[in-house]
TIVOMAR-884213 format. One line per field, with one value per residue (C-alpha): x, y, z. Coordinates in Angstrom, 1 decimal, padded with zeros to 4 digits. Example, Ala and Ser with C-alpha at 12.3 -4.5 7.8 and 13.67 -1.06 7.14 Angstrom:
<sites>
c1	c(012.3/013.7)
c2	c(-004.5/-001.1)
c3	c(007.8/007.1)
</sites>
This chain:
<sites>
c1	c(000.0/003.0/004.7/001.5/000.7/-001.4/-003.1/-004.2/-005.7/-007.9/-009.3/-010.0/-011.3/-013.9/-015.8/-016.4/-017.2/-019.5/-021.4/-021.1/-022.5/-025.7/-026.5/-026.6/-027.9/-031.3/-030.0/-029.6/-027.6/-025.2/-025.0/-023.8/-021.2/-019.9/-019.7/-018.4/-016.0/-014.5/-014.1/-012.4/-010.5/-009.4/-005.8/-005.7/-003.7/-004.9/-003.8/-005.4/-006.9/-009.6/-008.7/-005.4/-006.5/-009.8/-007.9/-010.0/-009.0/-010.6/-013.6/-014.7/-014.0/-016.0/-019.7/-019.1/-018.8/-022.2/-023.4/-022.8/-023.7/-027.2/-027.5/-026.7/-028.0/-030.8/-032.1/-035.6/-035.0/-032.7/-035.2/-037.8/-035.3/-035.5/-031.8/-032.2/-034.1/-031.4/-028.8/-029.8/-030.9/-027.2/-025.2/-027.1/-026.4/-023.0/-022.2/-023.2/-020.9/-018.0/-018.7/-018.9/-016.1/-014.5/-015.3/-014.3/-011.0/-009.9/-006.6/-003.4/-002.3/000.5/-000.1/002.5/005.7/004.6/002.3/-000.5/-002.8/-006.1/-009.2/-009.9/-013.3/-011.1/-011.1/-014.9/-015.0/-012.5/-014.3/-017.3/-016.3/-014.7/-017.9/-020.4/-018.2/-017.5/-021.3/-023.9/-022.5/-022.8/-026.2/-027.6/-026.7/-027.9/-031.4/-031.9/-030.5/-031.8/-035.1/-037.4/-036.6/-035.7/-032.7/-031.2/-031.4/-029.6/-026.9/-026.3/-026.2/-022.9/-021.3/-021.3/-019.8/-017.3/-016.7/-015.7/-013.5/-011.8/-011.6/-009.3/-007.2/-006.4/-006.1/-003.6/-001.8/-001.5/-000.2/002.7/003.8/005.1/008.2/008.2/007.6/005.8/003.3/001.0/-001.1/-001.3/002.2/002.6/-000.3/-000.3/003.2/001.3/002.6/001.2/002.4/002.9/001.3/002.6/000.6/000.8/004.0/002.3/001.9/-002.2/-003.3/-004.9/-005.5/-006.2/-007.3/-005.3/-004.8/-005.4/-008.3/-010.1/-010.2/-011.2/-014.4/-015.6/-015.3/-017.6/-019.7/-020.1/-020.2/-023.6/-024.6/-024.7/-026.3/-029.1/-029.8/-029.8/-031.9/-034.7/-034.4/-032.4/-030.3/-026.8/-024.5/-021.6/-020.4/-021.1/-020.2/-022.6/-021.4/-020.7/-020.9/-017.8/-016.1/-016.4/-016.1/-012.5/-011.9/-013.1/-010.9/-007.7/-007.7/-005.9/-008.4/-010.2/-012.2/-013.8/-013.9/-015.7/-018.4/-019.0/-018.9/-021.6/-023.8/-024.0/-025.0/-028.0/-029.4/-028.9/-030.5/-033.2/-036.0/-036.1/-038.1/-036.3/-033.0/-033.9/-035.3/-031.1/-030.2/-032.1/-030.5/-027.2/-027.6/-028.9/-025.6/-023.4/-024.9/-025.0/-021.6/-020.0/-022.2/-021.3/-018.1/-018.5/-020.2/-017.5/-020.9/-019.4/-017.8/-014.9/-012.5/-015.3/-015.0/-010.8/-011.1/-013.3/-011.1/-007.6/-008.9/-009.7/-006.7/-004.1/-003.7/-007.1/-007.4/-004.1/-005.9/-009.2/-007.3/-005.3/-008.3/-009.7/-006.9/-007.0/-010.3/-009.8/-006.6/-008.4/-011.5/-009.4/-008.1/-010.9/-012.1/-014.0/-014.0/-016.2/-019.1/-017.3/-013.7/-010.6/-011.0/-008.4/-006.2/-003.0/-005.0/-005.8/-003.6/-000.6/-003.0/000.2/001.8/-001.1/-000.1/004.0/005.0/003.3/005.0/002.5/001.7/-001.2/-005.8/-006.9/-011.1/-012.5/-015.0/-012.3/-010.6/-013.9/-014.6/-011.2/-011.7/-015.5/-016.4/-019.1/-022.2/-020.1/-019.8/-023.1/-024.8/-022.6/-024.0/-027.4/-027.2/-025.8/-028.7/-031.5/-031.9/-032.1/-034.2/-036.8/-036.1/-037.5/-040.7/-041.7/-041.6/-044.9/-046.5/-043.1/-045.2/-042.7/-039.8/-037.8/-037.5/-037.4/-034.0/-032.8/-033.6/-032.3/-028.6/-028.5/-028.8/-026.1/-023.5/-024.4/-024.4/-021.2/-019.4/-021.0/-019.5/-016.8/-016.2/-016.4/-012.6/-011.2/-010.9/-013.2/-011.9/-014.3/-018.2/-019.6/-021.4/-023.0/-023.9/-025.7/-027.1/-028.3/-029.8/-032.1/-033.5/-034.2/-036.3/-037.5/-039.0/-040.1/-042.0/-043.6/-044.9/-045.8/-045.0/-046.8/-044.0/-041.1/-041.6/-042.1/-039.4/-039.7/-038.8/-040.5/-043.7/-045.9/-045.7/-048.9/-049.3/-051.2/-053.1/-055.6/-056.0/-052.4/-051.3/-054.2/-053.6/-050.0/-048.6/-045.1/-042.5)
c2	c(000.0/002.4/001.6/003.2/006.2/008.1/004.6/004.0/007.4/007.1/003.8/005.6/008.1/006.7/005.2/009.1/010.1/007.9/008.7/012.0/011.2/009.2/011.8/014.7/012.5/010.1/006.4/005.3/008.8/008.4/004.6/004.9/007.6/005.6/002.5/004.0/006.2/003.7/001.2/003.4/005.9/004.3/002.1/-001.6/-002.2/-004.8/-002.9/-004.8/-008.1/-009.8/-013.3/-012.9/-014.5/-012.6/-009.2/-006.3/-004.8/-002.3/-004.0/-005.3/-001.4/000.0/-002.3/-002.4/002.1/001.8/-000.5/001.3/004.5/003.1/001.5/004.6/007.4/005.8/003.3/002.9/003.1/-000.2/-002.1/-002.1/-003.8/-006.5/-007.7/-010.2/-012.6/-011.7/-012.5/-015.9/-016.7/-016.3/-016.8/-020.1/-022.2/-020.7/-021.9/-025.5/-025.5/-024.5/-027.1/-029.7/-028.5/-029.0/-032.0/-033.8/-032.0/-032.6/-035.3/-032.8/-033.3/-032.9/-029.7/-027.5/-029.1/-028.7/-030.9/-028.4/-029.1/-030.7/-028.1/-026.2/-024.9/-021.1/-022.1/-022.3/-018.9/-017.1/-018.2/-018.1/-014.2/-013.8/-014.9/-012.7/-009.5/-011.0/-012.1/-011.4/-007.8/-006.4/-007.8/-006.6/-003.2/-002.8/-003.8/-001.7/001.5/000.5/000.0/001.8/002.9/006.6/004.9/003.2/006.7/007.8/005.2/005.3/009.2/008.8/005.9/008.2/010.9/008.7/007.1/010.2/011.0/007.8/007.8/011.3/009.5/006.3/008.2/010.3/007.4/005.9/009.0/009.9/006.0/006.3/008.7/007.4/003.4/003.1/006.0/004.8/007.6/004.6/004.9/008.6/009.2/006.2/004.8/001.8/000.5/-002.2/-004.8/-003.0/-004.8/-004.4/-004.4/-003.7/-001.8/000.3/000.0/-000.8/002.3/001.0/004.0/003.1/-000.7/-003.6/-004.6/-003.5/-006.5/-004.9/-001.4/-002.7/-004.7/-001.5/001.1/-001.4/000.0/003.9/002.8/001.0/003.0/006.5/004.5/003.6/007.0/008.2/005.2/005.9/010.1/011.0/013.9/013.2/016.9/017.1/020.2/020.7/017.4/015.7/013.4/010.6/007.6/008.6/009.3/006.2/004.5/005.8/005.2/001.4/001.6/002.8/-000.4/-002.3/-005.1/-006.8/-008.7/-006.0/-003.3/-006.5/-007.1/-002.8/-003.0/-006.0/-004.4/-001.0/-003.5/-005.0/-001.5/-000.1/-003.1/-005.1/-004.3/-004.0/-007.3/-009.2/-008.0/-009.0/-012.2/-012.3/-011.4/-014.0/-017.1/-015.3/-015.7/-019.3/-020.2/-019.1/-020.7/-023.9/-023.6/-025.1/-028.2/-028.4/-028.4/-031.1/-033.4/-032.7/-031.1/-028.3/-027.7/-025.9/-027.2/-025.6/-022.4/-022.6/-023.0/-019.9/-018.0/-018.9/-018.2/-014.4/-014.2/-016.9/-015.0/-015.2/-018.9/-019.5/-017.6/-019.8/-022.9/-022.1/-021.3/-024.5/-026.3/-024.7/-026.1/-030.0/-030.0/-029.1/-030.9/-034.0/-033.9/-033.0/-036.6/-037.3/-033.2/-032.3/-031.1/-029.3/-028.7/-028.7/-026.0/-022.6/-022.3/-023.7/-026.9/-027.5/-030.0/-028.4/-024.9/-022.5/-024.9/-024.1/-022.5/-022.2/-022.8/-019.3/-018.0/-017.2/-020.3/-020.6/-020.2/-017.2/-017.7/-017.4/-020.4/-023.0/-021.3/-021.1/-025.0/-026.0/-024.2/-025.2/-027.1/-027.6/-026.5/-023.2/-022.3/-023.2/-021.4/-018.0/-017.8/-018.6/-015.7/-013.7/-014.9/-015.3/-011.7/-011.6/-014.1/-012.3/-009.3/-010.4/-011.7/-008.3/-006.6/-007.8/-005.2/-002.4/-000.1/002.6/002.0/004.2/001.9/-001.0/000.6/001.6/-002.0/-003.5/-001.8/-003.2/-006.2/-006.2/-004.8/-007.7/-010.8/-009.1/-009.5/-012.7/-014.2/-012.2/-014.8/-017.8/-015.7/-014.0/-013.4/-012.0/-008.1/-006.5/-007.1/-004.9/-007.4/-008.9/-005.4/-004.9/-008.2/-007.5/-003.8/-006.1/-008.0/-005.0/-003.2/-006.7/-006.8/-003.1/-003.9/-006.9/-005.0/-001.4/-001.2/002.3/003.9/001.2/002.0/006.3/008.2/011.8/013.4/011.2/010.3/008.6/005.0/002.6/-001.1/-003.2/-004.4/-002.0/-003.4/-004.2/-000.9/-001.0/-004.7/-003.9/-002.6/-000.3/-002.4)
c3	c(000.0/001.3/-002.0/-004.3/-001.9/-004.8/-005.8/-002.1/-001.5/-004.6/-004.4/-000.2/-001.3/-003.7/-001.1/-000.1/-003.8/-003.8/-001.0/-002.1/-005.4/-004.0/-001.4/-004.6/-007.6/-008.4/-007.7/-011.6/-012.2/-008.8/-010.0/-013.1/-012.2/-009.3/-011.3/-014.4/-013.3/-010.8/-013.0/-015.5/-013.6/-010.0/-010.0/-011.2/-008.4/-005.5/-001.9/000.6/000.9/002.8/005.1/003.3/000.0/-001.3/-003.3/-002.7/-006.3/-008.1/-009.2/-005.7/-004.3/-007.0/-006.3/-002.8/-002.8/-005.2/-002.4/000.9/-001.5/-002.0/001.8/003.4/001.5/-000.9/001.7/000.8/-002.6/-002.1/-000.3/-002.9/-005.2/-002.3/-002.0/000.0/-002.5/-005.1/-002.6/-001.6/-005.1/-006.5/-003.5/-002.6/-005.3/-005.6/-001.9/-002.6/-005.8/-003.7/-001.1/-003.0/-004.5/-001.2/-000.1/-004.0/-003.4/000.2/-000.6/-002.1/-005.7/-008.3/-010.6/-012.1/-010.7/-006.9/-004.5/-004.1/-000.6/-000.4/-000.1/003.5/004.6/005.1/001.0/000.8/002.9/000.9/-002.7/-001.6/-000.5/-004.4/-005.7/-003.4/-004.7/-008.7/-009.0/-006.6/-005.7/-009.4/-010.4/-007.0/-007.3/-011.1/-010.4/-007.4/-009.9/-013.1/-013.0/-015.6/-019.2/-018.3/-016.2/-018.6/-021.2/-018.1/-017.5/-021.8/-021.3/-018.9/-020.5/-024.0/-021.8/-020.1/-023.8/-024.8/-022.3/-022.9/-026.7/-026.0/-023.7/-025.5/-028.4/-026.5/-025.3/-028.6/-030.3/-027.2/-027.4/-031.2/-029.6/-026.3/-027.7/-023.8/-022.5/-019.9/-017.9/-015.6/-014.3/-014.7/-011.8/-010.1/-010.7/-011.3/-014.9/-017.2/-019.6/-022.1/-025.6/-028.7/-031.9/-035.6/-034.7/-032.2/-028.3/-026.9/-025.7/-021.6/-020.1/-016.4/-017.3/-016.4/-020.1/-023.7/-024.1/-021.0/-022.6/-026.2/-024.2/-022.7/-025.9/-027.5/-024.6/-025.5/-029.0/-029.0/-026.1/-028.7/-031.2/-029.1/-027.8/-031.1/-032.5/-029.3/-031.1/-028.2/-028.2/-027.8/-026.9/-024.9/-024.4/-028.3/-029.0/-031.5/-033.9/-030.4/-032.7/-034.8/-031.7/-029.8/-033.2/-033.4/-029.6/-030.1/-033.4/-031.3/-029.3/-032.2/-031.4/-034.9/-032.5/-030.4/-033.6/-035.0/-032.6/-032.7/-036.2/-036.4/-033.3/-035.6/-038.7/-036.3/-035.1/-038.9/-040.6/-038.6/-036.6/-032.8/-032.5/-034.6/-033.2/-030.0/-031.2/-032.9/-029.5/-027.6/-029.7/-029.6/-025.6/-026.1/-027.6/-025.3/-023.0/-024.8/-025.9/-023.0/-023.1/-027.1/-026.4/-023.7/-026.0/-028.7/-030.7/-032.2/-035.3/-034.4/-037.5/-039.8/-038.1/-038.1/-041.6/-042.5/-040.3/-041.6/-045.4/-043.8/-041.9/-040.9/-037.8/-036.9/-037.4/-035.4/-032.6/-033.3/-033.0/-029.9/-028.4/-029.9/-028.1/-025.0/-024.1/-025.7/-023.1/-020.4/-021.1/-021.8/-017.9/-015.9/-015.4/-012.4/-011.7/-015.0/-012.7/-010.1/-010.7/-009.0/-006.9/-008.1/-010.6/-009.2/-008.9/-012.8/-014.2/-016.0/-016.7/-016.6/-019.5/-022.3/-025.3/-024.1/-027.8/-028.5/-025.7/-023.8/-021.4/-019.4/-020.2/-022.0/-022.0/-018.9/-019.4/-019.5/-016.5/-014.8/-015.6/-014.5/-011.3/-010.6/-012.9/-015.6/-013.0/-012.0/-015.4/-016.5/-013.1/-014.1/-017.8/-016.7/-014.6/-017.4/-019.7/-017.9/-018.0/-021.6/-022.0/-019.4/-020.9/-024.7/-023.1/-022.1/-025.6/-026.4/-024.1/-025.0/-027.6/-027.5/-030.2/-028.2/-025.6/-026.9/-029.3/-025.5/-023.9/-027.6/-027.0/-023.2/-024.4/-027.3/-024.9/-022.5/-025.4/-027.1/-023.3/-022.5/-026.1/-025.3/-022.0/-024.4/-026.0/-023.5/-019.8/-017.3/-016.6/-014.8/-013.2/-015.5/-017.8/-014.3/-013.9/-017.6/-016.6/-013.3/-015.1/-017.5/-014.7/-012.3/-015.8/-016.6/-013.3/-012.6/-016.9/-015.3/-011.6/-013.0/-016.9/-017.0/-014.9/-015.9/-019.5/-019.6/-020.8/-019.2/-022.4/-025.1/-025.6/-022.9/-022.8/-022.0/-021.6/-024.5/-022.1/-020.5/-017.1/-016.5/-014.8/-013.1/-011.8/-010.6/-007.4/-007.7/-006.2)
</sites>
């Protein structure tokens, strides 16, 4: 902590921000700057940690400030998103995986060189703490803030503005690294520096993130966000600032990363091109696969060579990356064994994990759904994407009584930015909370649509939004 003096005071002093900012602001406003601007702005450097093996790093610091935000200063306003249910309905299951975890992994074992110990109970505690702040934490606090269609025009209003913000500063970082070959604003406040990554001759722009990948997955995030607002005939101005999408487009661009300029690039294509019902009816089998994927791959169901093959005749680099990926999961599928439903309990346990891909030079899992399978096994990875999905799938039920386009172009871009990081998982690591958070945002609006969709549904500024069905605001109580 002593060593990063600047780092420690910032990530203390958001706790104060942010019950500053929930004390001056409406809950979905104060939420999304506290969330937002601490996961983009405070340190990715871990300082402290809880029981000695639970990191309290940024992403943990950020939910917990929106939480003891809300608790203390928009108390009543919490309650009615009634946590407690949520709670017990994520952390239950959750629990049970980790104990059986524990007891299926009690005798030691040989992995990576070393004898690694048997599971402990102070195990259990210490994941079962990782998993209340990664999972339950995040999609609590999003459907106590998000609740009603003027929320999320809200939450998309500050993630343009904090898009923009960002696109100037990776740019910047981008531009100063072609003299300085390394520039990281990271290190030059914080003195905490980064990997640095290089690509196409250049050096990834990160800004405050941990990593180049993390900052591509969130510009994909302003990106759809202005393209919604303006799709729902929202008007987009900051400080004079108009023409958003371009903006964010180059700020996703400046990442150097095909894959997340890809999945912007095909999101604008959906919201230019199709419908809102059939977009989300895209949307909802786009979810479904994910979630199947794991099983597919399980069963040795899908077609991964076809896919390989598509994507070397593009670009032999993309297929290479296909096929590592590809190989990645057959090795680690290929030594589960007896632990295919619950895992081995952490990383250090999975059988020769940190060796993966050392002919590439650099050893070790990239996707988080094979790390999270080695770790807990098919039902912890399958119990995670549910809860990423679910919400999607909830969320597509309710359009039949949406009659306002607007909202439905604003619910339609939630959605995207939540299936694009979900797939995302299937690729890459895990980063940051903030798809549990767009996931946990759907199911507090789903919800609020379901209980009162007269108030869940009006946008202040747009036209007055009524249920198809004339007794249904009359049949519901507000939550």
């Amino acid at each position: 902590m002593f060593d990063y003096p600047v780092a420690a005071l910032a990530q203390f002093g958001f706790f104060f921000f942010s019950f500053y900012l929930f004390g001056k602001h409406t809950p979905a406003k104060a939420g999304a700057l506290a969330v937002l601007t601490g996961l983009l702005f405070l340190p990715d450097v871990t300082l402290i940690r809880v029981l000695d093996v639970v990191p309290m790093d940024k992403n943990k610091i950020v939910f917990l400030g929106a939480l003891l935000g809300l608790i203390f200063r928009q108390n009543k306003h919490f309650l009615e998103a009634r946590p407690g249910s949520t709670l017990v309905l994520i952390m239950l299951p959750l629990l049970l995986i980790n104990i059986i975890g524990w007891q299926t992994n009690l005798s030691t074992l040989l992995s990576q060189g070393e004898l690694q110990p048997g599971l402990s109970f102070a195990w259990v505690l210490g994941q079962s703490i990782d998993d209340f702040f990664r999972f339950a934490l995040p999609f609590i606090v999003a459907k106590a803030l998000i609740t009603s269609a003027q929320d999320l025009r809200t939450f998309f209003y500050i993630g343009v503005g904090l898009g923009l913000i960002y696109t100037f500063l990776a740019v910047f970082e981008l531009v100063m690294a072609i003299p300085f070959r390394v520039f990281q604003l990271s290190d030059y406040l914080y003195s905490v520096p980064v990997r640095p990554q290089f690509r196409y001759g250049l050096t990834e722009p990160v800004v405050f993130l941990s990593l180049g990948h993390s900052l591509a997955t969130f510009m994909v995030f302003p990106f759809v966000a202005a393209i919604a607002l303006l799709k729902s005939h929202a008007t987009v101005d900051w400080k004079g600032i108009t023409r958003v999408r371009l903006i964010t487009f180059v700020g996703l661009l400046s990442t150097l990363k095909v894959a997340s300029t890809l999945f912007g690039l095909a999101a604008a294509a959906g919201m230019t091109f199709f419908k809102t019902r059939l977009l989300s009816t895209l949307l909802w089998l786009a979810a479904l696969f994910v979630l199947t994927y794991p099983m597919m791959q399980v069963v040795d169901a899908f077609p991964e060579d076809v896919l390989v093959s598509i994507a070397s005749e593009y670009n032999a680099e993309r297929g290479r990356s296909f096929a590592g990926r590809f190989y990645e999961e057959e090795f680690i599928l290929d030594r589960m064994g007896s632990r295919m439903l619950f895992g081995w309990g952490h990383f250090g346990r999975i059988p020769d994990a940190d060796i993966v891909g050392a002919d590439s030079g650099e050893p070790g899992l990239d996707a988080w759904w094979v790390i999270r399978l080695g770790m807990s096994g098919l039902v912890g990875v399958l119990f995670v994407l549910i809860l990423l999905t679910i919400p999607v799938f909830s969320i597509r039920r309710r359009f039949s009584i949406i009659e306002s386009e607007e909202t439905r172009w604003l619910l339609c871009g939630l959605m995207i930015c939540l299936v694009i990081r979900i797939a995302d998982l299937l690729l890459n690591g895990w980063w940051n909370s903030l798809p549990v958070f767009f996931a946990g945002a759907l199911m507090g609006i789903s919800l609020a649509i379901k209980e009162n969709p007269y108030e869940a549904l009006n946008l202040v500024d747009g036209p007055q939004m009524r249920p198809s069905r004339p007794d249904a605001a009359a049949s519901q109580t507000r939550r």
